[in-house]
C-alpha positions in Angstrom: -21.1 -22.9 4.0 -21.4 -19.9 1.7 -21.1 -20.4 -2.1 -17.5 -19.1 -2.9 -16.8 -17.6 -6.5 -15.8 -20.6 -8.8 -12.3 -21.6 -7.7 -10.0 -24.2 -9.6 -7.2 -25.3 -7.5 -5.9 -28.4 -9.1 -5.3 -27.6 -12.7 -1.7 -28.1 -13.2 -1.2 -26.4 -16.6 -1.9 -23.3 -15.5 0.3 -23.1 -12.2 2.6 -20.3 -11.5 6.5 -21.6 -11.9 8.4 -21.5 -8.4 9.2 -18.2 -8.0 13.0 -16.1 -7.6 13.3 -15.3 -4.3 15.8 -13.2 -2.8 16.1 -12.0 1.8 17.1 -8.4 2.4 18.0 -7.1 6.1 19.5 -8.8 9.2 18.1 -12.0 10.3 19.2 -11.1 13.8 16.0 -11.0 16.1 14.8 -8.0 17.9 13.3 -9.7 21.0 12.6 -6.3 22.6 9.8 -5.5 20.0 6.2 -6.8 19.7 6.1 -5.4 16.3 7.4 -6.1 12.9 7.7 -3.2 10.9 7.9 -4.2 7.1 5.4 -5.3 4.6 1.5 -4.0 5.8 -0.7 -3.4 3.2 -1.3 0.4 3.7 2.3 1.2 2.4 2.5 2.8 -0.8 4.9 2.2 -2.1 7.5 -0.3 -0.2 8.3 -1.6 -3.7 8.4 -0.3 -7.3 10.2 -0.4 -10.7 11.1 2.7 -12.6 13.7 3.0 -15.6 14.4 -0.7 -15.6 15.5 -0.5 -12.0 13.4 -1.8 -8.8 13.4 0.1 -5.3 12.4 -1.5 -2.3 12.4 0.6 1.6 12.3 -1.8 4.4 13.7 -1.2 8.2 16.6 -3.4 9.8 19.4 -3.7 11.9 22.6 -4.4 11.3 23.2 -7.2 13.9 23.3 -8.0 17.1 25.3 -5.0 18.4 22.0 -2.7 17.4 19.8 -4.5 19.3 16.0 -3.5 19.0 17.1 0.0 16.7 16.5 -0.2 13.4 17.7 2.0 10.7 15.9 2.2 7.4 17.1 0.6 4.4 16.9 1.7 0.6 18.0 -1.0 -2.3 18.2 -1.0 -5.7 18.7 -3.7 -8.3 18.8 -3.4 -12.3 16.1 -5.6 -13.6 17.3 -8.8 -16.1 15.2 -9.0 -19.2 12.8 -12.0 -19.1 14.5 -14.1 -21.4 17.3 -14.2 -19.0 15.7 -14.7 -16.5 15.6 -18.8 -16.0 12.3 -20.8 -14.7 13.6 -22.4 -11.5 13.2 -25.5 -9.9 12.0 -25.5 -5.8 15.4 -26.7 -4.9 17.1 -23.9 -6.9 15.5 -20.8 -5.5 17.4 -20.8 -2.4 20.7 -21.0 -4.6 22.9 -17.6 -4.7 22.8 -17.6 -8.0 19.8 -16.7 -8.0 19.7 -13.5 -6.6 20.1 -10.0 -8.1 22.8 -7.8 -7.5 21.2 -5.7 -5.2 22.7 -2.2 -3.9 21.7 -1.6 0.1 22.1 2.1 1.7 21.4 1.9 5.3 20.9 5.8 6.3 21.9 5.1 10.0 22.1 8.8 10.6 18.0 8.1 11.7 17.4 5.5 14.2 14.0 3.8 14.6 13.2 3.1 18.2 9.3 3.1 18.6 7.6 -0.2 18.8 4.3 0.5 16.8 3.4 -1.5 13.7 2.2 1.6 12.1 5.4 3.5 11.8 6.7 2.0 8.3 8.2 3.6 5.7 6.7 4.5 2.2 8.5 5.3 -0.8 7.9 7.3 -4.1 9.3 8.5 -7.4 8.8 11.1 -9.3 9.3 10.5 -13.3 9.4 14.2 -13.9 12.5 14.9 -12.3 13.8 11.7 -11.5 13.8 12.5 -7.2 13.0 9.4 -4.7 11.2 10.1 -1.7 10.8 8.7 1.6 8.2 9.3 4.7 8.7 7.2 7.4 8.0 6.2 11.5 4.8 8.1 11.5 1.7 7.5 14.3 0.0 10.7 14.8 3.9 12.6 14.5 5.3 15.1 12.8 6.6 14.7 9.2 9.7 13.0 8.6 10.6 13.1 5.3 14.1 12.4 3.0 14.6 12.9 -1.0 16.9 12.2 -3.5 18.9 14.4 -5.7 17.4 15.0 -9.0 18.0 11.9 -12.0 18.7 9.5 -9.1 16.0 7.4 -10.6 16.0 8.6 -14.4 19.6 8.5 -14.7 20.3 5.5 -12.1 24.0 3.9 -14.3 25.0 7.2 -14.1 25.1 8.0 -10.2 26.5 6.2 -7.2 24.2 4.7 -5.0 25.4 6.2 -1.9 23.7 8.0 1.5 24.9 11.1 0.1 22.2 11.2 -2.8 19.2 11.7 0.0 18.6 14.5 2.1 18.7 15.1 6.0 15.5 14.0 7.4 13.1 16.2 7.3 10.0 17.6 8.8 8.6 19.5 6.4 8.2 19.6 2.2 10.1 21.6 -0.4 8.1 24.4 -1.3 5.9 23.6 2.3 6.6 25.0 5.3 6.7 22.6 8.5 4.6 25.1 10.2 1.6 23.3 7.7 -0.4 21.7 10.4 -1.5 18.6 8.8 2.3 18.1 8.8 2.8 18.2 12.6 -0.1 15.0 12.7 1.0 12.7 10.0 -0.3 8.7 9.9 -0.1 6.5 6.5 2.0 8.5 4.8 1.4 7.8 0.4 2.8 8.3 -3.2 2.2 7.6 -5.8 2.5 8.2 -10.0 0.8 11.3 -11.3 1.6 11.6 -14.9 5.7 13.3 -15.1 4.6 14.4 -11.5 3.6 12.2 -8.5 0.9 12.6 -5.2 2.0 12.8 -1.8 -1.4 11.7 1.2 -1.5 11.3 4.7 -4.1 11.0 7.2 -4.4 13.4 10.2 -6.0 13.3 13.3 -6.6 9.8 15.2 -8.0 6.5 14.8 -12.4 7.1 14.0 -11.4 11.1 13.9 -9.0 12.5 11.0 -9.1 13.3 7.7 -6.7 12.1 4.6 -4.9 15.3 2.9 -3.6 15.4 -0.8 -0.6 17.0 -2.1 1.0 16.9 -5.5 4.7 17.2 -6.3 6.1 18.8 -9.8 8.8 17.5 -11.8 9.8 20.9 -13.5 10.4 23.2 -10.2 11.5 20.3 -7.6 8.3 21.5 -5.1 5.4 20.5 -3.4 1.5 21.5 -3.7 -1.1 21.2 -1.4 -4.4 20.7 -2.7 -6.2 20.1 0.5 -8.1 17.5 2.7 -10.0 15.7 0.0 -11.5 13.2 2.4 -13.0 14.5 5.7 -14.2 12.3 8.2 -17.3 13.5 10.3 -17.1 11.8 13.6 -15.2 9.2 11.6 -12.3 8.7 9.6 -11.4 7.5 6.2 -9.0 4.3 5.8 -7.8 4.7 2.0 -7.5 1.1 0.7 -5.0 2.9 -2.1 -5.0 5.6 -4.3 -3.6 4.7 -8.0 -3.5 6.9 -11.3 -3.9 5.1 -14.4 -5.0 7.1 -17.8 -5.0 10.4 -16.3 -7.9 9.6 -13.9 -6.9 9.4 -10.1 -8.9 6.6 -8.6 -9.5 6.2 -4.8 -11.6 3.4 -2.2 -11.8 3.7 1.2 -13.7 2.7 4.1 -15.0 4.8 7.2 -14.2 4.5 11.1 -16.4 6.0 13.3 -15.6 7.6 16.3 -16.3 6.4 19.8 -15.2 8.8 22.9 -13.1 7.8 25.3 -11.9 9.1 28.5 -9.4 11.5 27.4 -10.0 11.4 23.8 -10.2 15.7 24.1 -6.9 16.2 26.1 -4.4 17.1 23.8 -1.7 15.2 25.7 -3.2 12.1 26.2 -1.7 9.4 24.3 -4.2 6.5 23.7 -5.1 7.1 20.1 -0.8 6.2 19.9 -0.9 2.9 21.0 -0.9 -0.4 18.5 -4.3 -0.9 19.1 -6.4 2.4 19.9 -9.9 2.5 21.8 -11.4 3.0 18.3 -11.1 -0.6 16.3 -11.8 -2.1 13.4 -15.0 -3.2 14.4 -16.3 0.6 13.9 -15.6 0.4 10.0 -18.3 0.6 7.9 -19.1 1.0 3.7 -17.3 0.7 1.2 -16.8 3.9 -0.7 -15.4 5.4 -4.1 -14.6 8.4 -6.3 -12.4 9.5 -9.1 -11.3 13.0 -10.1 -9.7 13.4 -13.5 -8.3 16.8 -12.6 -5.4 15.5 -10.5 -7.0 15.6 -7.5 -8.9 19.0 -7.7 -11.7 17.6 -8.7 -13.3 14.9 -7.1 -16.2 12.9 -8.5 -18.9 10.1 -7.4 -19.5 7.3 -9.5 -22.4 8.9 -11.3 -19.4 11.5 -12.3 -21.4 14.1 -10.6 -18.9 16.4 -8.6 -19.2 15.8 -5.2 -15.7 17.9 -3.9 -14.3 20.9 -6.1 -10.5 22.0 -4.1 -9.4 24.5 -6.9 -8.2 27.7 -5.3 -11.2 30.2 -4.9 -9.3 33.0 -5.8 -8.3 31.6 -9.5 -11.5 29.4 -10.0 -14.9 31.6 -9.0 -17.7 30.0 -7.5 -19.4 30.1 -11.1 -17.7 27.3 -12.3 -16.4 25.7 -9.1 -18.5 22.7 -6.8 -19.9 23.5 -3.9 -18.2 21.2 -1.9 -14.3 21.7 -0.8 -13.9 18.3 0.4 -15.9 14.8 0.0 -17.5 14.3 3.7 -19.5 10.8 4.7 -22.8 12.3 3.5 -22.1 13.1 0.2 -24.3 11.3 -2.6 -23.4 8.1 -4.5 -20.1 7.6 -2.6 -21.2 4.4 -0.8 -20.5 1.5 -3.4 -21.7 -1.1 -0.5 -23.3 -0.8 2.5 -22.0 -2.9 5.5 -22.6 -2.2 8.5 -20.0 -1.7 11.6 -19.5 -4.9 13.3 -19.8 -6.8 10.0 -16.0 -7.5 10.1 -14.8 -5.1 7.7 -11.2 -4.1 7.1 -9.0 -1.2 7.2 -6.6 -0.7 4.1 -6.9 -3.4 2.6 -5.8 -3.7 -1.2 -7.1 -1.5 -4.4 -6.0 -1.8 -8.2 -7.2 -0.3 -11.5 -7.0 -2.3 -14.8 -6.4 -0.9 -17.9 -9.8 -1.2 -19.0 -10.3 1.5 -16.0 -12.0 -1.3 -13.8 -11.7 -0.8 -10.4 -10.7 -3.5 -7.9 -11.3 -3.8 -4.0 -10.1 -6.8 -1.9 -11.9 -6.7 1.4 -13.7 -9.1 3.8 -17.4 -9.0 5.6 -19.2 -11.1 7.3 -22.9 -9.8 5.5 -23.3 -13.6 4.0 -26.2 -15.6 5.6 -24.4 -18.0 7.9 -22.1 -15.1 9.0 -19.1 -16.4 7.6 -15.6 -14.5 7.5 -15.0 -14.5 3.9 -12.2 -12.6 1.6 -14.5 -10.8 -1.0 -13.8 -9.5 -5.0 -15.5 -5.9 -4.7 -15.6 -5.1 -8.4 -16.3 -1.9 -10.8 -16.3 -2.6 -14.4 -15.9 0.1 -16.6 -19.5 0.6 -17.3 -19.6 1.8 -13.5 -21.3 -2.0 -12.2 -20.4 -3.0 -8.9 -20.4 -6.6 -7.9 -19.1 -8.6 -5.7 -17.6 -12.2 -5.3 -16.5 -14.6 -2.2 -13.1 -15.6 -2.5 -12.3 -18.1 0.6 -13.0 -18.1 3.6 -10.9 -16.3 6.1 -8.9 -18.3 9.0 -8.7 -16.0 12.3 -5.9 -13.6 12.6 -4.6 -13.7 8.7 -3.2 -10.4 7.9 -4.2 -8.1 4.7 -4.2 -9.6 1.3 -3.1 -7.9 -1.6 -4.3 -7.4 -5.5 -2.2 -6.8 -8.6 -3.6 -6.8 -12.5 -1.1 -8.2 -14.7 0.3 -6.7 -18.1 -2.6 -8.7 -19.6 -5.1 -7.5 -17.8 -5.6 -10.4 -15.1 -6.5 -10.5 -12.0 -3.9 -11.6 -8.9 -5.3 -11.9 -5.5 -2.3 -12.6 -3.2 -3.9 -13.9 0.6 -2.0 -14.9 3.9 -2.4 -17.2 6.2 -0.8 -15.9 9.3 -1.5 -19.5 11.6 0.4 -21.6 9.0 3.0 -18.8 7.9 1.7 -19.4 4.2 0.8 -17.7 1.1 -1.5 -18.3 -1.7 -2.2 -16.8 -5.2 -5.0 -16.7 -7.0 -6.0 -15.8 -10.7 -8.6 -14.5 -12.2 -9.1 -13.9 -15.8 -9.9 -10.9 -17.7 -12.0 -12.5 -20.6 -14.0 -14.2 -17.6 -14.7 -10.9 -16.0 -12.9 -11.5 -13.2 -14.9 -14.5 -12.3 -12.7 -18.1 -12.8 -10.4 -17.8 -9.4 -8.2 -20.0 -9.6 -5.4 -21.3 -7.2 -2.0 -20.5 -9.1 0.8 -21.0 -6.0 1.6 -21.5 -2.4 3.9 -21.1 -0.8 5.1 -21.4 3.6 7.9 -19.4 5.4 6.1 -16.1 5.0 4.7 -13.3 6.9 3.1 -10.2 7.3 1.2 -8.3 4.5 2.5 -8.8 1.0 3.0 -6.1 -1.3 3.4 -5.9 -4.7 5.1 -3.8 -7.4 2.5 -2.6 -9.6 5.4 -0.7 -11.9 6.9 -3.8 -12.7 4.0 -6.0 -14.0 3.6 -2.9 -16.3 7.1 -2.7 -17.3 8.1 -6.9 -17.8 5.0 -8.8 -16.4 6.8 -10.1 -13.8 4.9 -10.4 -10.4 7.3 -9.0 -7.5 5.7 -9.4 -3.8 7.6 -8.2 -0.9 6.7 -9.9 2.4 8.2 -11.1 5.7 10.9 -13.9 5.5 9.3 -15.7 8.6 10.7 -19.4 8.7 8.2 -21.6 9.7 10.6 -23.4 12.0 10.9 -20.2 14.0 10.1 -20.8 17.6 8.4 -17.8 18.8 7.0 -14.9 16.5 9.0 -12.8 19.5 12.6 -14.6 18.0 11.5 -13.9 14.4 13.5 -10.7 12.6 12.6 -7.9 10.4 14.1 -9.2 7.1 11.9 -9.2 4.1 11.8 -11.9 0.6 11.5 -10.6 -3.0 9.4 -13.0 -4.7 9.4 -12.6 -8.3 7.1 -14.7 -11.0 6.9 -14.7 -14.3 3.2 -14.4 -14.8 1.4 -15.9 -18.5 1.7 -13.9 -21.3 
């Protein structure tokens, strides 16, 4: 058995108290889908805090009238301060009181009808202007795309929470034209903070052949801004494991797919790439890769901070003082922060954070140990640009994505599934040990799917919120089980 990291599970004192817990959308089953589609780990965001209030996005139907159609689903709830916030017992966190007074808009103007795990729904907010935006039931599609009237989230006591505030939906930007072709092939749709502005990515293309574009939205004049494709896949395609701004530096991790052909994979009509499962899989992904750009995406640097992608408009920027480069491709240098070969069990979109030191955190899993174990792994950059890595546990077959989050404090959460048991566990890890003491803090059963977590809110009250799948474990059949999600909210140590 491989030596894990140095985990302490049975410490009581420094245990996590039983967490809030609130269900959003219908627990009515949808047995004509295979797929769930709330809480995987490449949505960003399906859950964050803003001006004291918390958003979550999630699909669902209204009962057993809609059948297998889903509509999507946008709530909002005013956050309590912490001291009125109560510590609760296990038996108490079922109890109604518990709950927050949440406000639900179901938008069932739009109606969800494709069984494909991959067609979520990702939400953003921009702090300039105070606009929520929504991209949603994407697999190689066309944009569809909804946003908010302006102070909708700066101003939230002021305005009703009604349908009305959103747009129609959408297939192209404000201030971009739908005739943009990387909008007529959108997949993992992205926002994300940016300063009083906020970034908009998607991938293009197909699985092992696409490339991830970058956009920026401004607060002042309400539109959009394409800066380019800042990762290009050659033969391959990038699989961002998140994108986060912290300090005015734009830090991103990915990992490459590379391409296999196919019969068909050059017809334009053919639809295999579509499917839940494509003919190029996870067993093509390979390194583990990073760069920064402190120009707001412009500007793209290795980890050396030599420029390695320069996307500034030729005509304002002259070659002079411009990179080379107009995009980061797989051979540029000092990208690859680990090697691992393909068919070392390596992971898609798996989880990223930044701490406020500007360390730079991967959770991923390989199989590069010497017995060939599947293990969870730590990938970590410390400030002075160090990678290391740590073994977290060892990974039972089939669990889902995990999921970090760095507390107000500057510690470490690692949040890990267990998809055979429909459980959960938490780990902590502690900033003055460099990240090094993992340590069991929770678990917990009836869960599912890929939790999520909202970043916002651990800056804003330390309070840990992670949005998974309410999946009983006395469900019968993962077929019976419904789309409703569970808020889980902790108050973490200060």
């Amino acid at each position: 058995m491989p030596k894990l990291g140095h985990q302490n599970i049975d410490t009581a004192h420094v245990r996590l108290p039983q967490p809030v817990v609130t269900n959003l959308g219908c627990r009515s089953a949808t047995p004509g889908r295979k797929h769930k589609l709330n809480a995987y780990a490449f949505q960003q965001d399906a859950i964050v805090t803003f001006k004291g209030y918390q958003y979550v996005a999630y699909w669902s139907n209204a009962g057993l009238d809609d059948g297998d159609t889903l509509y999507l689903c946008v709530a909002r709830r005013l956050l309590r301060p912490r001291l009125d916030m109560p510590v609760l017992s296990n038996e108490d966190q079922v109890s109604e009181k518990t709950a927050y007074g949440w406000e639900i808009l179901e938008l069932r103007d739009y109606k969800q009808t494709v069984d494909d795990g991959h067609n979520t729904i990702s939400l953003g907010i921009c702090p300039g202007d105070g606009t929520i935006h929504l991209a949603f039931d994407h697999h190689c599609d066309i944009l569809r795309y909804r946003y908010s009237k302006r102070d909708v989230a700066s101003q939230p006591r002021t305005i009703s929470w009604r349908p009305d505030i959103f747009s129609a939906t959408l297939d192209c930007l404000p201030g971009i034209l739908s005739t943009h072709k990387p909008l007529r092939d959108v997949t993992y749709p992205r926002f994300g903070f940016l300063g009083e502005n906020m970034f908009f990515s998607h991938r293009d293309g197909k699985a092992g052949l696409g490339n991830d574009h970058l956009y920026t939205y401004n607060g002042k004049d309400g539109r959009y801004e394409y800066i380019g494709p800042y990762l290009t896949g050659v033969q391959s395609s990038p699989y961002v494991n998140g994108m986060t701004s912290r300090h005015g530096v734009l830090y991103v991790t990915w990992v490459y797919r590379g391409f296999v052909e196919y019969p068909g994979w050059d017809d334009p009509l053919d639809t295999k790439h579509k499917q839940q499962a494509g003919p190029n899989g996870a067993e093509n992904n390979h390194n583990i890769c990073y760069a920064y750009s402190d120009a707001d995406g412009y500007v793209w640097k290795n980890g050396c901070g030599e420029v390695i992608a320069d996307l500034r408009d030729p005509a304002k920027f002259p070659t002079s003082v411009r990179g080379k480069e107009r995009t980061i491709k797989n051979d540029c240098s000092g990208i690859a922060a680990f090697d691992i070969p393909k068919g070392k069990g390596l992971m898609n979109q798996e989880a990223q954070a930044v701490d406020q030191e500007g360390g730079v955190h991967v959770l991923n899993r390989d199989m590069m140990n010497e017995g060939g174990t599947y293990l969870w792994k730590h990938y970590y950059r410390s400030p002075d640009g160090t990678w290391t890595q740590r073994a977290l546990q060892v990974i039972t077959e089939g669990s889902k994505r995990g999921q970090l989050a760095v507390s107000k404090t500057g510690d470490l959460y690692a949040i890990l599934p267990d998809s055979t048991t429909k459980s959960m566990r938490i780990l902590r890890a502690t900033k003055a040990s460099e990240f090094a003491d993992y340590r069991e803090v929770w678990k917990g059963d009836g869960l599912g799917g890929e939790p999520l977590v909202d970043s916002a809110r651990l800056e804003y009250d330390n309070v840990l919120s992670v949005f998974a799948r309410s999946n009983p474990v006395n469900s019968a059949k993962q077929a019976a089980e419904s789309q409703a999600i569970a808020i889980l909210d902790f108050e973490l140590f200060v």
